[in-house]
NUBA-901348 format. One record per residue (C-alpha): x, y, z. Coordinates in steps of 0.25 Angstrom, whole numbers, plus 5000, padded with zeros to 4 digits. Layout:
N
XYZ ...
REM end
This chain:
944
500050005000 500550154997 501050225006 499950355006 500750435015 501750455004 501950594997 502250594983 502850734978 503050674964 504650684965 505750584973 505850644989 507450604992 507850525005 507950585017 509350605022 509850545036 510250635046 511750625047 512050555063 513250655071 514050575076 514350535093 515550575099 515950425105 516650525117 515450595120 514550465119 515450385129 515350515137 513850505138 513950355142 514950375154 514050505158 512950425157 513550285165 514150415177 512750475179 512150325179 513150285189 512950435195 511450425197 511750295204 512750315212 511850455218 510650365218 511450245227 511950345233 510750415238 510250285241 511350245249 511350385257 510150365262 510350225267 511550295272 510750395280 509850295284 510950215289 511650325297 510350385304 509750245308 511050175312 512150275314 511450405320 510750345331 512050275337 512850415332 512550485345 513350465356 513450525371 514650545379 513850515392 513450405390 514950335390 515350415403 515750345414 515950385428 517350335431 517350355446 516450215447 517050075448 516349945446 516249835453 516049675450 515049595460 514949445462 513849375468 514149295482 513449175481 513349145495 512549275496 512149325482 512749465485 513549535477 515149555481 516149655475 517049565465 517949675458 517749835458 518249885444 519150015446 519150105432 519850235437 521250185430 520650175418 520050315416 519950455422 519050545411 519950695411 519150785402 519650875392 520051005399 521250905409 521550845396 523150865391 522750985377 524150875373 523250765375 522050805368 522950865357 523750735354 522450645353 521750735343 523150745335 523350595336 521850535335 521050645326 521650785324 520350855316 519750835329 519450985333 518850995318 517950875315 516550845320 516850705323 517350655312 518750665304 518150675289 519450655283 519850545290 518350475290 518750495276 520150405276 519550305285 518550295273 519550285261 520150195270 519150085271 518850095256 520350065252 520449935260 520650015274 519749995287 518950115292 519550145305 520250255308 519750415304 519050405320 519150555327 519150575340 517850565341 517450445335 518650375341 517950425356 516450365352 517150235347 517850215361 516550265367 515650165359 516550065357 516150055341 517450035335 516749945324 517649975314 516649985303 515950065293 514550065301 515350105313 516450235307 515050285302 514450275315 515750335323 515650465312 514350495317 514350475331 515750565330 514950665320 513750665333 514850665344 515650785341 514150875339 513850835353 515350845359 516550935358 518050885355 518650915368 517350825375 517750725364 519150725368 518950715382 518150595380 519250545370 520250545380 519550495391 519150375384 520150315374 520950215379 522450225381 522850075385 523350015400 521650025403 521650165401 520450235396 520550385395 521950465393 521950495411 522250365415 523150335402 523950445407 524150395420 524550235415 525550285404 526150425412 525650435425 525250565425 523850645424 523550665409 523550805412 524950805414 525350715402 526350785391 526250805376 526850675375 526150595386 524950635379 525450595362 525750445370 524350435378 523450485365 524250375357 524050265367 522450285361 522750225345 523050105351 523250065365 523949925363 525149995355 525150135359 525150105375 526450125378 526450015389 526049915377 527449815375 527749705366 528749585370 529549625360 529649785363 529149825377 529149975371 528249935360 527050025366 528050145370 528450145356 527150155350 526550255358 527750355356 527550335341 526150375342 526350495352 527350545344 526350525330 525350595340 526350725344 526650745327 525050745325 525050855338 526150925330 525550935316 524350975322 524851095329 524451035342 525851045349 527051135345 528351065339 529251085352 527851015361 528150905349 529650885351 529450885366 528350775365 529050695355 530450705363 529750645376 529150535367 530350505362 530950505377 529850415381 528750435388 528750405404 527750305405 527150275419 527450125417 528650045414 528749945401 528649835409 527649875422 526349835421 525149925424 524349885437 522949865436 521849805443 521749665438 520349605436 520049465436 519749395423 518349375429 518249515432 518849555418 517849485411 516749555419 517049695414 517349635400 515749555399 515349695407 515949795395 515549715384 514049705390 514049865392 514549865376 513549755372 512249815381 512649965383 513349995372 514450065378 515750055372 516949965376 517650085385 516050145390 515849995396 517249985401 517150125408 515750065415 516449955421 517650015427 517050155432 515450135429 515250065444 514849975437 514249845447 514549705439 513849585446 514849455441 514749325439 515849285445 516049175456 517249205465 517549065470 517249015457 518249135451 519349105462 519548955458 519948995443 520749095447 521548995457 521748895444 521749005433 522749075440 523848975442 524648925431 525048795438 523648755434 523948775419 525548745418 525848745404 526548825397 526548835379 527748805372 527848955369 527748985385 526349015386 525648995398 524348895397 523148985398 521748965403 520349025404 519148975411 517649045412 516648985421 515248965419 514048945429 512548905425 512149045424 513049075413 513849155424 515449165422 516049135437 517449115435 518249145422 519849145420 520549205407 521749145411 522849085419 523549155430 523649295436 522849395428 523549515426 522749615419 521349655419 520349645407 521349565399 521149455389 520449345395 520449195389 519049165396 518449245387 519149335378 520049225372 519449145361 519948995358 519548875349 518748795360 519148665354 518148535356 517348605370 516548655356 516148545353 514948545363 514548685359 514748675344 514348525340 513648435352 512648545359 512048585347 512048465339 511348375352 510448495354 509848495339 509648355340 510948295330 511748225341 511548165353 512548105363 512547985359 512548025344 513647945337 514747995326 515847945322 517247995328 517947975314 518648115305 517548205297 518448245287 519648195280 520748145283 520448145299 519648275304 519348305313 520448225322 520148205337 520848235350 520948075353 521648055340 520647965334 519347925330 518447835336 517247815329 515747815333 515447885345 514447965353 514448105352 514448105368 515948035367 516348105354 516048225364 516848165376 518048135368 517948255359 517948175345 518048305335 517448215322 516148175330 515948345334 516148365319 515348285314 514348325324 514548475318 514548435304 513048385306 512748495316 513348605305 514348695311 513248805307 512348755317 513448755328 513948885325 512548945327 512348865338 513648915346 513349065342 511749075345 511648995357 513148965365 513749105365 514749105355 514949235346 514949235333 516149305326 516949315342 516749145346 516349075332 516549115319 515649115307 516649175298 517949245299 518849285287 520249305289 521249405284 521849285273 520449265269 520149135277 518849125282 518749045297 517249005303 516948915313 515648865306 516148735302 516648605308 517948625314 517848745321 516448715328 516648545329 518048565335 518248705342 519048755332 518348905332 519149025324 519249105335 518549025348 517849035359 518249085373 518049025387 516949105391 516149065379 516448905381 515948925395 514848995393 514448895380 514548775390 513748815400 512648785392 512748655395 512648625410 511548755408 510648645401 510748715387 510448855390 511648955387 511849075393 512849185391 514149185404 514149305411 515149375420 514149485425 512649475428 512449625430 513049765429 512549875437 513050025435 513350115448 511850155450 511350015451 510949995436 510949865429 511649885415 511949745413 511249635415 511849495412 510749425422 509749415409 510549335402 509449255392 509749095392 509749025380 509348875377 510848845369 510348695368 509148625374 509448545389 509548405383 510748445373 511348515385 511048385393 511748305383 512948395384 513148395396 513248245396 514148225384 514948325391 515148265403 515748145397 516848235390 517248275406 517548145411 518548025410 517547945401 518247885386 517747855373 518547765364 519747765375 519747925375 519348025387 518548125389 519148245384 518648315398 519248225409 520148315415 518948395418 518248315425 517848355441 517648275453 515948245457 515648355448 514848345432 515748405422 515548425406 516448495397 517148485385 518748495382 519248565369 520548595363 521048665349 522048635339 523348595345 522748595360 522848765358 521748775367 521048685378 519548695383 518748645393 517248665396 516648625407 515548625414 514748565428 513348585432 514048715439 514948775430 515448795416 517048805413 517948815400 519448825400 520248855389 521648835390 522848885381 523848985376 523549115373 524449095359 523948965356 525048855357 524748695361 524248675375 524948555381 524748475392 525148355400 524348235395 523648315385 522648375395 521648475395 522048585403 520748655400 520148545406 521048545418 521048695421 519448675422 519448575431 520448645439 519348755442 518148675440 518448585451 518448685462 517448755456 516348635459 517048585472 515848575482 514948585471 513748465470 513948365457 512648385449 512348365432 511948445423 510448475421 509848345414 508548375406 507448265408 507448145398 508648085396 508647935395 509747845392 509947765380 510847665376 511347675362 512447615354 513847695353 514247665339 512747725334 512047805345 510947745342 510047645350 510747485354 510547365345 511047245346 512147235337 512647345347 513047265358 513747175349 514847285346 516147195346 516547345355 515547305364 514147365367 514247515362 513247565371 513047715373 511947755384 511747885381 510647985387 509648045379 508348155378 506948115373 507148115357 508648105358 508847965358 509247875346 507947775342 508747705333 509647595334 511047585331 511447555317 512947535319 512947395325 512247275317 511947155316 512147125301 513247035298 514547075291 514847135282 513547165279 513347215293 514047245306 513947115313 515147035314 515846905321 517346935326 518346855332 518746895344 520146835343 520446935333 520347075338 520547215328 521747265336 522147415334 523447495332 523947465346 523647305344 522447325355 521047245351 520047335346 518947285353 518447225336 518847085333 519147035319 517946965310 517946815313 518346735302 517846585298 519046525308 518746615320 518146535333 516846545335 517046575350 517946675347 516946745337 515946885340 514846935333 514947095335 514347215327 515247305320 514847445317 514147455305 514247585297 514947655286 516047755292 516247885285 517847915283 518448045277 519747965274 520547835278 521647925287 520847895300 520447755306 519447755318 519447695330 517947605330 518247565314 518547425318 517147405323 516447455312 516047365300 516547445291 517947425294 517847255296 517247275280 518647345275 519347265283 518947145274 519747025278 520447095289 519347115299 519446945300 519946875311 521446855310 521646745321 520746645315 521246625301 520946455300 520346345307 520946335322 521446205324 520346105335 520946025346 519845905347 520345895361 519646015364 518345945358 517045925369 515745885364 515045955374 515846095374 515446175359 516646275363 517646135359 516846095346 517846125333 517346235320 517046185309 518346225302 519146145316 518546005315 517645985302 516345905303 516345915316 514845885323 514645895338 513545775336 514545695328 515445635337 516345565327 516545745322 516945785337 518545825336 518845705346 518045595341 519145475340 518645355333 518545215341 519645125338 519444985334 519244885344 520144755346 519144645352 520544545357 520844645366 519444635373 519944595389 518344595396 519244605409 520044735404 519044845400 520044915395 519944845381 518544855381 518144925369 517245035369 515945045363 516345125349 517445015349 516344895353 515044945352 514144875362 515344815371 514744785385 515644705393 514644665401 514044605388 515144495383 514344485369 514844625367 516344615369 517244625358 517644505352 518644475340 517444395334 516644525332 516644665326 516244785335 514744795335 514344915327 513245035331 512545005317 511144995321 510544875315 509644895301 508044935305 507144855297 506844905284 505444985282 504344895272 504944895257 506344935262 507444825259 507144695266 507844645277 509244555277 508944405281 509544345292 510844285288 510944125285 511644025294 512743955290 513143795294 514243835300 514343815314 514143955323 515443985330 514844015346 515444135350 516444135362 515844135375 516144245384 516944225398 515844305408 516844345420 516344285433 515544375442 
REM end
């Protein structure tokens, strides 16, 4: 169809022309595309960041501002107070004096105006010298700090004077992002409520300077003697430098090597601090030169290299008092490390303890002499100790952080600071509690003592394996593969949750989920060796096993030690209250039953397969112990706990730089240091057991299986193995055991042995298993006996174990060497021996063949008559009468039976019985001949 829109002018219209494209510049287009990508990226970046402002203010309004604000009265102290520690008599229930804690030596506050202008001027040089400029906060070296941690570094440092006094005030040293942010706002809010000089004033009074000292009034009185009033240019550059690090900048600090060692530092530092006073136009250059010259001279310190500062020396009980009492204010109060400290030693402060002085005054008389540890390391250390004891009520009262004379108060304690692997006396807390109270094992469970891994792990103190046993003897001799095995069905998982939620161990202090080191290993102690055997990453202290196992004779229930049950301040107030304590059920009164009773076989002198209880040095006269020994790698470390109906105890034993412990005959002296205290603790005290839930029955099961006897279990060729073990409502086994038979061999466990061929072991001694019996063996030297029927799992072939000659399994690969050896042919038969009427003299087959006890002519001593010769029949000499097998019938009284040369000896044969009708007919009489009969002779009858 046309096209009707089309114009028809009569002439040709040319084509139109394209429009001619300019070209793009390729600089200006790759221009616009990076414009474009920035202004992308731009509006991003202002979007996230608007975005991540107002998370930011978010952030900083509900989290930081609210802890941002901070008042100076509420860490002041009156220091004209001391406190006091109280025990209860138990006689009277009243209260007595125990200890009064004096804090006057440890600081004297002097405000600003009796404050040395050298003094203030050398911190402000040394420590922040924009001081008198900023609001709080150095910007520029908030800045650094920052540039710091963003090319590798960490951010600490940058701190004024400010935030260096609300860190010591708080006791937030977190050194973290959260918490520099935090400390820039409180410092931002600080300086808006108080000036520098009250700032400084607080500074000084509060830093701590070393030698106890907490403020710059007693510092000048340890190190020079003298009122810091009166301290000189010098005097003061080495007290302010003491602050950047007390354990090198004192100068009474020494090392073996170089008993200057802290004199050195501090000058170095003072003289750094007197420089910084120079440059900042602080002191002229001749105050400089004299300062630098009396540095140089030496300062004349108050105290000699090598005196020691006298002190008052609290006991380790009473040391670990203020130590639960600070860290409780810091916990419940919030008050800084130095605010708690400060309460305690000028608060008037009244501490009710724990303690029992009689109790105390025993440990102290063992713990205090060496004679009762004498070892001494290879490298000349002294064997060390700790002890902490526990009562029912979770109360600590008596504790020892080491042997001999304490010198020092609120130092290092190994009762609770130090932290050790505790070895196998985890193995209650770790496997068995748990794995009894969820219902996988019980006593009387069985496991095989053989290695869970390749080639031979784990290995055991006894130096071998056993085989099948109880967990209740696996626990008494310590066995390390049945407490693995336990774990590896238990999952270590479940113990680690178990230890930290319910027995008191910390997570991240105690036990380790995860810990990364500097070389990029990475250590936990969720897995099998760590929680089977003890071997923890970074261990447990004494305290903590104590506390732990006081959960048993408790009956389950756990509660946390204490030291302390109240605090009151100097008007009467209780601020904390440690008599609240909230039990909690750790594991339910039968597993703590059951543990109990294991445990109390590891304290005694019982054996298992000719080993001891590991816990025997422990045990004390008419009184119920249980416990549990342990020890680590090498014998590094040596535990006990223990516990009575009265008292919990652990011991540890050890060097402070770990080296062997050795003792005569191997002993525990763990073990032996406990029962050096334990036993006069409990002397007068009553014997009684621990608390016994209602029904336990007793049920004898078998020892190879745990399960319930059968027959074949008293045909063990060991013996009957019989285990009566005691059991709960649902706990005992209902099944019968499955490890002794009565299917013959090989198809089953049931074999005969000859008991003149015993399995002898390595030193030649019988075995207790006998050889199979072979075709020749007696029949009154053979057995019947049931073996041990089942398939035992090995990891390799490097190991043997001690009940593998009893088990079926062994007499199968044995093949032809698990027959009798003694009886290899027929033994030879003496007819002699022979009586009819005796079956213990009849021959074997294989000795006399045919042979038939109702056969006569078979019998070994049969002899057959001998013929008899009639011409020397003499009527009148019996002794040549025949005998009846020779003459049948002879009778001498009857001369028609003598024997006669005439006659042949009568037989036995019975005459022929008449045949039936139609059987063969009958022989005829015989026919007479003529001859004439020959009469026979007549017989001479003796007269009468």
């Amino acid at each position: 169809m046309a096209n009707t829109n089309q114009t028809h002018t009569g002439a040709q219209q040319p084509a139109p022309r394209r429009k001619k494209r300019k070209k793009r510049n390729p600089v200006l287009h790759v221009l616009a595309v990076i414009g474009k990508v920035l202004g992308t990226l731009l509006l991003i970046g202002v979007t996230t960041g608007a975005i991540m402002a107002c998370f930011a203010v978010t952030y900083i309004n509900q989290v930081i501002v609210p802890k941002a604000d901070l008042n100076l009265y509420d860490f002041s102290v009156d220091m004209s107070l001391s406190s006091t520690m109280y025990y209860t008599d138990k006689s009277t229930g009243s209260p007595v004096e125990l200890r009064s804690i004096y804090g006057t030596e440890n600081r004297v506050w002097v405000k600003y105006e009796d404050l040395p202008q050298n003094l203030v001027n050398a911190t402000i040089a040394i420590e922040d010298h924009r001081f008198r400029s900023h609001h709080g906060v150095d910007w520029i070296r908030t800045a650094k700090g920052i540039l710091s941690m963003f090319t590798g570094g960490d951010i600490q440092g940058g701190s004024t004077i400010t935030q260096q006094l609300i860190k010591n005030l708080t006791d937030d040293d977190e050194v973290t992002v959260q918490r520099k942010i935090l400390e820039i706002f409180r410092a931002l809010e600080f300086e808006k409520k108080y000036d520098k000089n009250t700032i400084l004033e607080w500074y000084l009074n509060y830093i701590y300077l070393g030698e106890h000292c907490n403020g710059v009034y007693t510092a000048s009185y340890a190190y020079f003697g003298k009122d810091v009033s009166q301290l000189s240019l010098a005097e003061c550059a080495s007290l302010i430098s003491i602050t950047n690090n007390p354990s090198v900048y004192n100068p009474y600090a020494t090392r073996p090597d170089k008993p200057t060692w802290g004199r050195d530092n501090n000058t170095f530092r003072a003289k750094l601090t007197i420089g910084r006073m120079l440059e900042e136009e602080m002191i002229s250059q001749e105050e400089y030169d004299q300062a630098k010259a009396e540095l140089d001279a030496g300062l004349n310190y108050v105290r000699g290299q090598d005196e020691e500062r006298e002190e008052t020396v609290y006991t380790w009980y009473e040391d670990q008092v203020i130590s639960d009492v600070i860290r409780d204010l810091m916990e419940q109060k919030d008050y800084s490390e130095k605010m708690a400290t400060d309460l305690i030693y000028y608060g008037g402060l009244k501490i009710e303890t724990c303690i029992d002085p009689e109790i105390q005054a025993i440990v102290d008389e063992v713990y205090q002499n060496f004679d009762n540890l004498p070892y001494i390391s290879g490298s000349g250390q002294q064997l060390q100790s700790a002890i902490v004891i526990v009562d029912p009520s979770g109360n600590i009262v008596a504790l020892s952080g080491g042997m001999g004379e304490k010198e020092s108060s609120r130092v290092w304690s190994r009762a609770t600071d130090t932290k050790r692997a505790p070895g196998s006396s985890f193995k209650p807390l770790s496997v068995y509690a748990r794995a009894i109270d969820i219902g996988l094992i019980s006593p009387g469970s069985v496991y095989d003592d053989s290695p869970y891994q390749a080639p031979s792990y784990p290995s055991n103190s006894y130096l071998r394996y056993y085989g099948r046993m109880t967990v209740r003897d696996a626990l008494t001799i310590s066995s390390n593969t049945v407490a693995i095995k336990v774990l590896a069905e238990l999952t270590p998982d479940e113990s680690f949750n178990y230890l930290t939620t319910q027995l008191g161990f910390t997570e991240g202090e105690s036990l380790i989920r995860e810990q990364v080191h500097s070389n990029g290993k990475i250590s936990t102690d969720i897995a099998l060796a760590p929680l089977s055997m003890g071997g923890l990453t970074k261990g447990v202290s004494v305290r903590e096993m104590a506390t732990a196992y006081s959960t048993f004779p408790r009956g389950g229930t756990y509660l946390d030690s204490r030291t302390y049950t109240r605090v009151l301040d100097n008007k009467g107030n209780v601020i904390l209250d440690n008599t609240d304590r909230m039990p909690t059920t750790a594991m339910k009164d039968t597993t703590a039953w059951y543990m109990n009773s294991m445990l109390k076989d590891v304290v005694s002198t019982k054996r298992v397969n000719g080993s001891i209880a590991t816990g025997y040095q422990a045990v004390l006269d008419n009184m119920t112990v249980a416990g549990k020994t342990g020890s680590t790698d090498q014998n590094k470390d040596r535990w006990f706990v223990g516990y009575t109906p009265y008292y919990t105890a652990a011991v540890w034993t050890g060097y402070d730089q770990q080296e062997r412990v050795k003792t005569e005959s191997g002993s525990n002296p763990a073990a032996v240091m406990w029962k050096k205290v334990m036993s006069q603790v409990h002397e007068g005290l009553e014997n009684k057991d621990f608390p016994k839930p209602d029904g336990l029955v007793a049920v004898k099961t078998c020892a190879e299986s745990g399960m319930l006897l059968s027959d074949a279990c008293y045909m063990d060729p060991r013996g009957v193995q019989v285990d009566t073990e005691y059991y709960f409502p649902g706990d005992a086994p209902t099944q019968y055991c499955t490890m002794h038979n009565q299917t013959p061999f090989p198809e089953g466990g049931l074999v005969k042995v000859c008991l003149d061929d015993p399995f002898l072991d390595a030193k030649g001694n019988p075995t207790g298993m006998y050889h199979l019996a072979g075709e020749f063996c007696p029949e009154d030297r053979c057995s019947t006996v049931s073996v041990l029927d089942f398939e035992r799992q090995r990891v390799s072939d490097s190991y043997s174990i001690g009940d593998d000659i009893f088990t079926k399994e062994y007499l199968v690969n044995a093949g032809e060497g698990a027959y009798c050896t003694v009886h290899t042919e027929p033994i030879p038969y003496d007819p002699g021996t022979f009586n009819p009427d005796d079956t213990s003299t009849w021959p074997t087959e294989q000795q006399w063949p045919g042979f038939d006890p109702e056969d006569m002519v078979t019998w070994p001593n049969f002899v057959p008559p001998t013929a008899y010769d009639p011409n020397t029949f003499d009527q009148f000499e019996p002794s040549t009468w025949p005998t009846q097998e020779q003459w049948p019938g002879f009778d001498i009284s009857n001369p028609l039976t003598w024997p006669s040369t005439t006659q042949t000896p009568p037989t036995d044969t019975p005459a022929p019985e008449p045949s039936e009708p139609g059987g063969v007919e009958p022989t005829p009489p015989a026919v007479p001949t003529d001859e004439p009969d020959t009469p026979p002779d007549e017989p001479f009858v003796p007269a009468a």
